[in-house]
ZATIZA-798918 format. One record per residue: x, y, z of N, C-alpha, C, O in turn; residue in three letters. Coordinates in steps of 0.001 Angstrom, whole numbers, padded with zeros to 6 digits, always signed. Atoms other than C-alpha are relative to their C-alpha. Layout:
<atoms>
XYZXYZXYZXYZALA/...
</atoms>
This chain:
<atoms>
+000957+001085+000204+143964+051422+239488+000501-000947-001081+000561-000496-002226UNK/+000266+000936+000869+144582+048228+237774-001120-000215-000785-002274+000056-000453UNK/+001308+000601+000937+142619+046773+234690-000442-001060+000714-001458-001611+000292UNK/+001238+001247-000633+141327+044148+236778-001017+001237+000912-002236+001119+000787UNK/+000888-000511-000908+139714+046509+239073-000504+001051-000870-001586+001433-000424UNK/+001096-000733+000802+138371+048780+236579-000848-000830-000831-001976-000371-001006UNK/+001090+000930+000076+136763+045619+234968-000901-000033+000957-002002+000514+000906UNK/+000826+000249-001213+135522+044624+238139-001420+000901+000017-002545+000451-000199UNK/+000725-000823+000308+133778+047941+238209-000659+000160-000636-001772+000471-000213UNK/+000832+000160+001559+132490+047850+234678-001012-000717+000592-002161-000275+000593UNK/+001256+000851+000251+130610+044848+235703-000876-000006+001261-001838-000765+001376UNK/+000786-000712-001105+129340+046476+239053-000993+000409-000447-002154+000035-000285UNK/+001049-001514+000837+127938+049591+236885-001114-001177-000579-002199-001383-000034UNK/+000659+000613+001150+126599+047160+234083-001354-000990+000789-002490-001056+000319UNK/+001102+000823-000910+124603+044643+237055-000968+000839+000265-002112+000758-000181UNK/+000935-001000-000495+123302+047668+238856-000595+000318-000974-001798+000058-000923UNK/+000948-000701+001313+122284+049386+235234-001054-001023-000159-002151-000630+000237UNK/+000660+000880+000121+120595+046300+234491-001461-000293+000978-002603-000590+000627UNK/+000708+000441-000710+119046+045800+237578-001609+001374+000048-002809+001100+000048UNK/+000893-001312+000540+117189+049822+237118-000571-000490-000940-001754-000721-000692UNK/+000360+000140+001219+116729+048801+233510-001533-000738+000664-002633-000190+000727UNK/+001590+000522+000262+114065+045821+234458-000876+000301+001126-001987-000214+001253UNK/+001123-000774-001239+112503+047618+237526-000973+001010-000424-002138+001196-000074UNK/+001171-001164+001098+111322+050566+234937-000524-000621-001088-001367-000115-001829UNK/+000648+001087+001537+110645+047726+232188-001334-000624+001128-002523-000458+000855UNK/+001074+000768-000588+108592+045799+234843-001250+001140+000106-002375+000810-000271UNK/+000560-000841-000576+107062+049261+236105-000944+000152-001405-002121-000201-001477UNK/+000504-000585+000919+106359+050569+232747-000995-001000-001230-001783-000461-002007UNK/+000556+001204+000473+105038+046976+231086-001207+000023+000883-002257+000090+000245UNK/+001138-000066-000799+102526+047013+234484-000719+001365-000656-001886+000979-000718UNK/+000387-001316-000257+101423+050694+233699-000942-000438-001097-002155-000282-000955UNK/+000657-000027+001066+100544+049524+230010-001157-001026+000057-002150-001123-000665UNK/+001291+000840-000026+098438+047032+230991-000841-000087+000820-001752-000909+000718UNK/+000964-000404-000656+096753+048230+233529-001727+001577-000637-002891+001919-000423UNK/+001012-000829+000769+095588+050997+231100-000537-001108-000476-001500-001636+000080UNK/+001331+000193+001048+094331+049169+228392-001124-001067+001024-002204-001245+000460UNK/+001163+001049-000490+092157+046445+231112-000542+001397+000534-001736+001334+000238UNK/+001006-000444-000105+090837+049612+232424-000491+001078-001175-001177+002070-000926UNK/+000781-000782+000941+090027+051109+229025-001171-000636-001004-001971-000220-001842UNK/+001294+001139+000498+088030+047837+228235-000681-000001+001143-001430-000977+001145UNK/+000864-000130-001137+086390+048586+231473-000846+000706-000337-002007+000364-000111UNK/+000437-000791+000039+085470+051701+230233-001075+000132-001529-002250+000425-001750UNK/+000992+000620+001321+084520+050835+226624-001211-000600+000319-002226-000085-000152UNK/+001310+000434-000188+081872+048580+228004-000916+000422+000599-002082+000076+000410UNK/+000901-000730-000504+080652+050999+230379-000872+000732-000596-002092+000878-000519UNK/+000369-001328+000991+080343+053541+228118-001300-000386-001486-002131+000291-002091UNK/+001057+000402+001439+078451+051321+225138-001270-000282+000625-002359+000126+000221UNK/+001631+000392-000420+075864+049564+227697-000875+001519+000469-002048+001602+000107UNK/+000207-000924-000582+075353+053085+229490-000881+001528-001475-001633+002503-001497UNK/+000383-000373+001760+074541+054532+225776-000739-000498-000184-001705+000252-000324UNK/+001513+000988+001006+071973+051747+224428-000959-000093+001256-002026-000690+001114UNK/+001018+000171-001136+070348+052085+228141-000511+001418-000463-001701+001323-000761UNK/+000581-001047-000071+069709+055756+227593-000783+000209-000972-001887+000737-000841UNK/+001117-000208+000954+068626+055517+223848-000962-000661-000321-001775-000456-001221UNK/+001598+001121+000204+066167+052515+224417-000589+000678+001054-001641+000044+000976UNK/+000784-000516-001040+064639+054299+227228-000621+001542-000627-001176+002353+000114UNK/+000241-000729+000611+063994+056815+224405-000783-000505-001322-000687+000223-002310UNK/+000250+000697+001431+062507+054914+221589-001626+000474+000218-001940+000499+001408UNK/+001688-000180+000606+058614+055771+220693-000148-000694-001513+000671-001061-002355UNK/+000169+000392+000999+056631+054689+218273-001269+000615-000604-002260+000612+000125UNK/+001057-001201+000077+054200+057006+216423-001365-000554-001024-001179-001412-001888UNK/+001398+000150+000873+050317+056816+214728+000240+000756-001031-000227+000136-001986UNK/-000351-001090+000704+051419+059762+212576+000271-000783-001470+001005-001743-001708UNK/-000516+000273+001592+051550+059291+208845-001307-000436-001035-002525-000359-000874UNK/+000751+000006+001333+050293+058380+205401-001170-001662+000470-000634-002757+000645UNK/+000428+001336-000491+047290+055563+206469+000543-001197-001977+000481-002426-001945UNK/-000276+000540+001007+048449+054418+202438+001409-000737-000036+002427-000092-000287UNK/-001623+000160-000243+051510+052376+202859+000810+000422-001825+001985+000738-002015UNK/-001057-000508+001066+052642+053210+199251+000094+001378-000036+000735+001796-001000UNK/-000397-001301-000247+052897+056335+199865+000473+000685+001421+000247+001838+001789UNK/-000378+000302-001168+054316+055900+203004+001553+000820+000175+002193+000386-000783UNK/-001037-000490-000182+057528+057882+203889+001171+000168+000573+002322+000385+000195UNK/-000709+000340-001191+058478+057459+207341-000861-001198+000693-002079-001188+000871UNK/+000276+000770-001000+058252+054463+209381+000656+000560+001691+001614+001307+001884UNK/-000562+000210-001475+058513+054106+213656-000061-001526+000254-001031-002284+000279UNK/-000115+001821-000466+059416+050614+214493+001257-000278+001422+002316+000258+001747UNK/-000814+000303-000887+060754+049053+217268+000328-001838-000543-000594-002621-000773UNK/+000076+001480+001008+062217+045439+215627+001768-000443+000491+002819+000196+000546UNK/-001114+000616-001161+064602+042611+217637+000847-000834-000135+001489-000930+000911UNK/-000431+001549+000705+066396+039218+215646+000580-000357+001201+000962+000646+001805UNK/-001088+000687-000453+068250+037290+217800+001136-001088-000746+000767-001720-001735UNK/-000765+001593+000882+071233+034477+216592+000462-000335+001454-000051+000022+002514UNK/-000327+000439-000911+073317+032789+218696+000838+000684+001857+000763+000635+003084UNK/-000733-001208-001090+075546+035196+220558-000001+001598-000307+000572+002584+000156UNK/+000529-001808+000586+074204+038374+218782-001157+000201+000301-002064-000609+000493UNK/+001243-000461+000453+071812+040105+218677-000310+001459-000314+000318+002394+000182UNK/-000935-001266+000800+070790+043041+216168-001800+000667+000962-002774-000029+001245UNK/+001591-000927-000288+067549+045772+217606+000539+001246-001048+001580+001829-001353UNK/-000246-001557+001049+066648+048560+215126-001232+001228+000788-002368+000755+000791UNK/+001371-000534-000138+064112+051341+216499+000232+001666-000363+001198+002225-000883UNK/-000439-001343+000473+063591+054848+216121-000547+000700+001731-001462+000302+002452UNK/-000354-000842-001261+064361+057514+219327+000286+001350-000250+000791+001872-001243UNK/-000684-001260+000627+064701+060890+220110+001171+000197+000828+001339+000697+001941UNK/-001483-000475-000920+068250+060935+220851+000931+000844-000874+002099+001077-000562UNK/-000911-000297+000468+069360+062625+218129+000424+001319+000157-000482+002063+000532UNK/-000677-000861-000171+072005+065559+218220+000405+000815-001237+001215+000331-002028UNK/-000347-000447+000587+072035+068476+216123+002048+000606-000259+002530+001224+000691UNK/-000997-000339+000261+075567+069284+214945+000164+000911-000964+001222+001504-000753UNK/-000042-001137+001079+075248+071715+211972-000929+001048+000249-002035+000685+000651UNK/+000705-001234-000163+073796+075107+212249-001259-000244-001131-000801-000558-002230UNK/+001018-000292+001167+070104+075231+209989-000221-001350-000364-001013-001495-001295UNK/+000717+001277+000665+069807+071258+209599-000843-000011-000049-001599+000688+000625UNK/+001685+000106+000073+066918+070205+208508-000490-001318+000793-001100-002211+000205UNK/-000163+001263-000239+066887+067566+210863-000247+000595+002001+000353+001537+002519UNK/+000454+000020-001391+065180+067246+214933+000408-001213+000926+001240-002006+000485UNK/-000439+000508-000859+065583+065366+217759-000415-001526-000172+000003-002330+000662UNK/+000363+001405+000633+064096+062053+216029+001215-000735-000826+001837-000271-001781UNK/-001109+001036+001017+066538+059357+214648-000040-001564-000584-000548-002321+000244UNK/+000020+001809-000206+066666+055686+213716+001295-000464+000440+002272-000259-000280UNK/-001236+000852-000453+069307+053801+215653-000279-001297-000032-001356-001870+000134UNK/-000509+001567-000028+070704+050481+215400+000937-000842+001073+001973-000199+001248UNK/-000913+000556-000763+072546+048225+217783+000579-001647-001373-000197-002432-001918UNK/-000320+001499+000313+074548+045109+216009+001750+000026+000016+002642+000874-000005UNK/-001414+000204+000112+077570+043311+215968+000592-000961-001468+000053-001990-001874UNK/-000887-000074+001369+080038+042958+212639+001270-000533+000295+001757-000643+001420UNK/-000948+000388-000038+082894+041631+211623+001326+001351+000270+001184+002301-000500UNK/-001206-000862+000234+086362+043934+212433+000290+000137-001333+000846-000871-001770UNK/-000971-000018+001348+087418+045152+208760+001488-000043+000244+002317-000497-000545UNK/-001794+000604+000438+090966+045087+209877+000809-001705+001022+001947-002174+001047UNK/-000426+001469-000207+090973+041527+211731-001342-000663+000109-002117-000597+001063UNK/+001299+001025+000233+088182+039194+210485-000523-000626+001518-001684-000799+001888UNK/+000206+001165-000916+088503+037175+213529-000432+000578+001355-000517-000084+002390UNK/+000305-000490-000954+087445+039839+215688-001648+000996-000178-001882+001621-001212UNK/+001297+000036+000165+083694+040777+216323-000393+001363+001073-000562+001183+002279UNK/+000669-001374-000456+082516+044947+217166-001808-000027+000007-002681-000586-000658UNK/+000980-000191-000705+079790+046180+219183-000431+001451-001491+000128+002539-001352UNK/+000027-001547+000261+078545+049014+216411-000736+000601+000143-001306+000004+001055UNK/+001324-000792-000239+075682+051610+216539-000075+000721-001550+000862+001325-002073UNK/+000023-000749+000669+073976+052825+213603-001380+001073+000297-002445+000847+000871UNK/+000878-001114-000275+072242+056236+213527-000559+000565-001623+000326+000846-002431UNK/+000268-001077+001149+070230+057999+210410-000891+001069+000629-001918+000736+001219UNK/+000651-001305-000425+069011+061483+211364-001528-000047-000293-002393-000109+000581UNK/+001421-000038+000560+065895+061504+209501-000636-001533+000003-000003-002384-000622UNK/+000713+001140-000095+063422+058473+210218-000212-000041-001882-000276+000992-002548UNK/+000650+000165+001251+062468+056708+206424-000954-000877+000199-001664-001003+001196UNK/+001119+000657-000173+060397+054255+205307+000511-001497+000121-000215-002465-000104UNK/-000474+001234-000114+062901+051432+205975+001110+000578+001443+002037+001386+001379UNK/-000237-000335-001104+063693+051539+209826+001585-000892+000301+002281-000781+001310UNK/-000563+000742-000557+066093+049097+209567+001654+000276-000708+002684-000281-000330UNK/-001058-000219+000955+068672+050646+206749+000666+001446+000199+000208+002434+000773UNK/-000413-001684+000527+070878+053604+205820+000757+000138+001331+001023-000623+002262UNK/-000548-001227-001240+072482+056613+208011+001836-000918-000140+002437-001645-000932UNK/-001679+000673-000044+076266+055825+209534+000091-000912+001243-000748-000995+002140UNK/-000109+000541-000938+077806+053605+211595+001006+000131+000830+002043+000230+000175UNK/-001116+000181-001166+080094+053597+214584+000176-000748+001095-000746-001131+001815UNK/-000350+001231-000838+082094+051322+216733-000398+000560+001295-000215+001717+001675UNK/+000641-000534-001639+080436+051368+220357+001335-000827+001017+001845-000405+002055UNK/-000833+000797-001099+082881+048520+221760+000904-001258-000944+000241-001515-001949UNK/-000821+000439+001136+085614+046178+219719-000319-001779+000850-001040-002007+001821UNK/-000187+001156-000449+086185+042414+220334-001051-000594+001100-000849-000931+002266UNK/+001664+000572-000670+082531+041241+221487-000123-001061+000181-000489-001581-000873UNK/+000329+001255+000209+082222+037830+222652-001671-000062+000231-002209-001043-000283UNK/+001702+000924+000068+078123+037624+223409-000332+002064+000053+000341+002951+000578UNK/+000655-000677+000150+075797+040431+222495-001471-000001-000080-001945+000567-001065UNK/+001444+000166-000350+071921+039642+223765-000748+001075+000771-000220+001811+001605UNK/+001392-000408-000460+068587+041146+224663-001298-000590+000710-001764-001702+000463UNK/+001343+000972-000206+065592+040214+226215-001086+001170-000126-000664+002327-000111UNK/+000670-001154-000223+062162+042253+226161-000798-000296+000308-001272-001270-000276UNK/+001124+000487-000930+059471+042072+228543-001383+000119-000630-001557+001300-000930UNK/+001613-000292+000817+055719+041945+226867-000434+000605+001529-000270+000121+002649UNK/+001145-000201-001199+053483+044090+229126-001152-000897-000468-001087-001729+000437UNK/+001223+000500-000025+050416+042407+228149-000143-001620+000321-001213-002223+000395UNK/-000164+001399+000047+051707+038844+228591+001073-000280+001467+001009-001227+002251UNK/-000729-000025-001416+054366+039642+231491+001629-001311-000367+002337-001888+000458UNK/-000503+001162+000467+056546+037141+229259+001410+000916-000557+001408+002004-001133UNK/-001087-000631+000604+060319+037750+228530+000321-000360-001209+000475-001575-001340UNK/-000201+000504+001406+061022+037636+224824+001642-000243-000391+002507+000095+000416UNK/-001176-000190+000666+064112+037108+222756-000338+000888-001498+000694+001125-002127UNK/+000454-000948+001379+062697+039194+219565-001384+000695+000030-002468+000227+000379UNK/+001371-001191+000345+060221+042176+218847+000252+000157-001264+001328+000148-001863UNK/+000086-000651+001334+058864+043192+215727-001543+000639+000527-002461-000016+001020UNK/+000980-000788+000002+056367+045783+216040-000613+000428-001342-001670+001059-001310UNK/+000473-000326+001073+055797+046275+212570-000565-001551-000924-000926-001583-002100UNK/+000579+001126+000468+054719+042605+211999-001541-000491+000807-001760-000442+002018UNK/+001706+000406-000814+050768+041355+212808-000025-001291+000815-000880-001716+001593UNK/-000632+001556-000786+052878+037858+213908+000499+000344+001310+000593-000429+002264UNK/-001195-000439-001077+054919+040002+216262-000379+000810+001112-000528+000225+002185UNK/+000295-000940-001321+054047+043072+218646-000582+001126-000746-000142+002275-000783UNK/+000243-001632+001149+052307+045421+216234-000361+000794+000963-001194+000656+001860UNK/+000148-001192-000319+052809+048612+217127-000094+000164+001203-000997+000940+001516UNK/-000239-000027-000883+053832+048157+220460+001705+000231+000355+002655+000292-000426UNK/-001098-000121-000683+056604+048583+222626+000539-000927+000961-000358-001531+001550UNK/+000214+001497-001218+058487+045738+225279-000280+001058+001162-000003+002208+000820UNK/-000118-000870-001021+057835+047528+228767+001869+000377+000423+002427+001474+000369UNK/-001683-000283-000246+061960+046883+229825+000602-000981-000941-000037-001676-001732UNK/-001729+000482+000914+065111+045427+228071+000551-000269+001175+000458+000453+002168UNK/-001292+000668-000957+067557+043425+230130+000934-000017-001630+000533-000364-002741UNK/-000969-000143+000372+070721+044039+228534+001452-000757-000002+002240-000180+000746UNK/-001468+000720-000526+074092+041619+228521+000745+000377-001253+000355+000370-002421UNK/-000793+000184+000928+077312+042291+227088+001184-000158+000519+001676+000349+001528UNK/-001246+000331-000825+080288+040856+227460+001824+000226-001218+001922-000524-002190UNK/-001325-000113+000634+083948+041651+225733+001167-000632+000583+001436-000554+001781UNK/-001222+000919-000267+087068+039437+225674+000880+000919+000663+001152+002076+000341UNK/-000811-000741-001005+089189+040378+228367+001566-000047-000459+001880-000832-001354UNK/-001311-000499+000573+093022+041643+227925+000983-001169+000416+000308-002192+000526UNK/-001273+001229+000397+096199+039077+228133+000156-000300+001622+000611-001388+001976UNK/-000097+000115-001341+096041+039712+232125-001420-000166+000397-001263+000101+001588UNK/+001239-000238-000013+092169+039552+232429-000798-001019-000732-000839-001619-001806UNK/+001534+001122+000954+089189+037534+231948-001126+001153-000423-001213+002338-000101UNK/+001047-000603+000705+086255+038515+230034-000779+000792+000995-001089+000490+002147UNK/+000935-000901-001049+084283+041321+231366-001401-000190-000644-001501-000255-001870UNK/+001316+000066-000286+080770+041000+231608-000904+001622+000472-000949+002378+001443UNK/+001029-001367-000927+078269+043891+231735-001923-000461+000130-002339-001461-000456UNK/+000967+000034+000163+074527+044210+232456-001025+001318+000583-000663+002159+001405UNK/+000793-001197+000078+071286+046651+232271-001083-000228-000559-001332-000664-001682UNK/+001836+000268+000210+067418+046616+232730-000383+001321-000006-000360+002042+000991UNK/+000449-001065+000184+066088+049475+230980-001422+000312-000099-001909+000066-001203UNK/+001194-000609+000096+062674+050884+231682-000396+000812-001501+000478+001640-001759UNK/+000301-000292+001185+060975+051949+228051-001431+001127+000953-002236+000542+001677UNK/+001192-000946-000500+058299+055091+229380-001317+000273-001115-002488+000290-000736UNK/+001435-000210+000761+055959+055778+226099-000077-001710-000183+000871-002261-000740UNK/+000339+001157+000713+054679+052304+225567-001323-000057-000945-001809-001097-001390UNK/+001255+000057+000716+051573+053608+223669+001022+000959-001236+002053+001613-001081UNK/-000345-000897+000963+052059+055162+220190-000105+001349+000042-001242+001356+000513UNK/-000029-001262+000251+052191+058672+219894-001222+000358-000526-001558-000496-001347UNK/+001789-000776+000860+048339+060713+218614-000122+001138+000418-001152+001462+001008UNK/+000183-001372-000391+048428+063562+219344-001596+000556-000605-002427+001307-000096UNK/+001325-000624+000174+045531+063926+217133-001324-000916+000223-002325-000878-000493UNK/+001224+000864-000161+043189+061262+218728-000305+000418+001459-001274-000060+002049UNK/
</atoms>
């Protein structure tokens, strides 16, 4: 064999290598982005499919001190809206023992709102907060965790039974607002910025609320 024809060769091998190379680059570039659009599929499933089950759990109870300063625990169901947010605080029994002997039942206060990302400002999470024990401020405390990352619109609506009227805000603990009521359903929208191959996904969910009277057990 001549050096020309073992060049030649060289640059046979080196085309063909090449040509493998971007067939498993193309393959393996598709693979990665087919995960993450369906793991923002799944993120949003997973957060609306969550705030449907624990608003379809929310009560609101007669129970307690009739003295508000001596008041201990509140039940509130309470709604703000802004422009493309929106925050609901109420209390549900969704909560989950995890420690052996807590002192702590199936009652919680949860939160829905959306926050800034601490590690990129410019990006806007779905979070959930939970405190085990109801207090006397429904709207504070406990921990929080990310439900869904990069949120472009986060809204509510809530149906008045007595008016048949869809709202944008509840406050049940105001005499301006819905005292001591409940909405009958929640329509639900949320939508998250879609991936570099993908448009924005869009979710939605009309949740039925079942106690709409307070809790009395002793009336």
């Amino acid at each position: 064999m001549t050096i020309l024809e073992v060049m030649v060769s060289m640059a046979i091998l080196a085309m063909i290598s090449l040509l493998i190379y971007g067939a498993f680059d193309s393959v393996t570039r598709g693979k990665t982005t087919e995960s993450a659009r369906m793991e923002r599929y799944r993120e949003g499933r997973g957060a609306v499919l969550r705030m449907s089950r624990e608003l379809a759990s929310a009560y609101l109870s007669d129970h307690g001190s009739k003295v508000s300063a001596t008041t201990a625990r509140l039940t509130a169901f309470v709604a703000s809206t802004g422009m493309s947010y929106q925050r609901v605080d109420f209390t549900a029994f969704v909560h989950r023992r995890t420690e052996r002997d807590a002192k702590e039942s199936d009652q919680s206060e949860v939160g829905y709102l959306v926050v800034k990302d601490p590690t990129d400002p410019d990006v806007m999470d779905l979070v959930r907060r939970e405190q085990p024990v109801p207090d006397a401020d429904p709207r504070h405390g406990g921990h929080v965790d990310v439900l869904a990352r990069d949120v472009e619109e986060f809204t509510m609506k809530f149906l008045d039974p007595i008016t048949g009227n869809w709202l944008e805000s509840w406050d049940s603990m105001s005499s301006n607002g819905q005292p001591n009521r409940l909405p009958m359903e929640v329509r639900i929208t949320l939508k998250l910025r879609g991936t570099k191959t993908s448009q924005a996904l869009a979710y939605g969910a009309r949740v039925m609320i079942p106690l709409l009277q307070p809790l009395g057990f002793g009336n």
